[in-house]
C-alpha positions in Angstrom: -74.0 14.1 -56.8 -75.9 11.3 -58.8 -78.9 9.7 -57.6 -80.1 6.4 -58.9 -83.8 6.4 -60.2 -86.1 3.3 -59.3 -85.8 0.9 -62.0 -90.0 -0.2 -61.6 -91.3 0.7 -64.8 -94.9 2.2 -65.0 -97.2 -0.2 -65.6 -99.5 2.4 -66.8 -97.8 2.6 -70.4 -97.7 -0.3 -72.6 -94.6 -1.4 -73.5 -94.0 -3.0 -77.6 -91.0 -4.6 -79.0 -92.5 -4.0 -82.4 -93.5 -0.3 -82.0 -93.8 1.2 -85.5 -92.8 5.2 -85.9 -92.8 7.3 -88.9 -89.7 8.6 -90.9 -89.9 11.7 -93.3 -86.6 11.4 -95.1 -85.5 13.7 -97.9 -83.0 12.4 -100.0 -81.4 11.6 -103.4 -81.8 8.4 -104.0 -83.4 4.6 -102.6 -82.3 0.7 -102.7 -84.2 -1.5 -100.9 -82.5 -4.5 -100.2 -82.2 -7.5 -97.6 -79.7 -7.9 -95.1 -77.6 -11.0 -95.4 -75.3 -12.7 -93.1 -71.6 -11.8 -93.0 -70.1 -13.7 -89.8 -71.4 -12.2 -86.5 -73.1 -9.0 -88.4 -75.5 -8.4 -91.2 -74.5 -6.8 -94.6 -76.0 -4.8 -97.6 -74.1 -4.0 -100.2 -74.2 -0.4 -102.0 -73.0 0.8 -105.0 -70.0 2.1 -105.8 -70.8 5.6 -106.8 -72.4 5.7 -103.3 -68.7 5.4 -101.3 -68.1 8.6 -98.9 -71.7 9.5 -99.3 -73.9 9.9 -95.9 -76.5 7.4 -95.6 -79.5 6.5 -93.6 -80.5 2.4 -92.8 -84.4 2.1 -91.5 -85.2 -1.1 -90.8 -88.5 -1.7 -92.1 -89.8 -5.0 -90.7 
């Protein structure tokens, strides 16, 4: 059976919208770019060569 948890957060830990963490990230490659507007999204656009390749997105700012 599910129990519901009190929703009261603790008032003892500070909550930030703009918490900063680390990221260790090995890869093979970098582009930094900006995000520009593409109707109700963002966009970046990629090269090519990089098409069916896994890839991370950290938002830095």
């Amino acid at each position: 059976m599910l129990t519901e948890r009190n929703s009261k957060t603790d008032d003892s830990v500070p909550v930030s919208a703009k918490t900063k963490v680390k990221f260790e990230i090995y890869g093979e490659e970098m582009i930094e770019k900006e995000v520009k507007l593409s109707g109700n999204s963002g966009r970046v656009y990629l090269p090519p060569d990089w098409v069916g390749h896994q890839v991370k997105i950290i938002r830095t700012d």
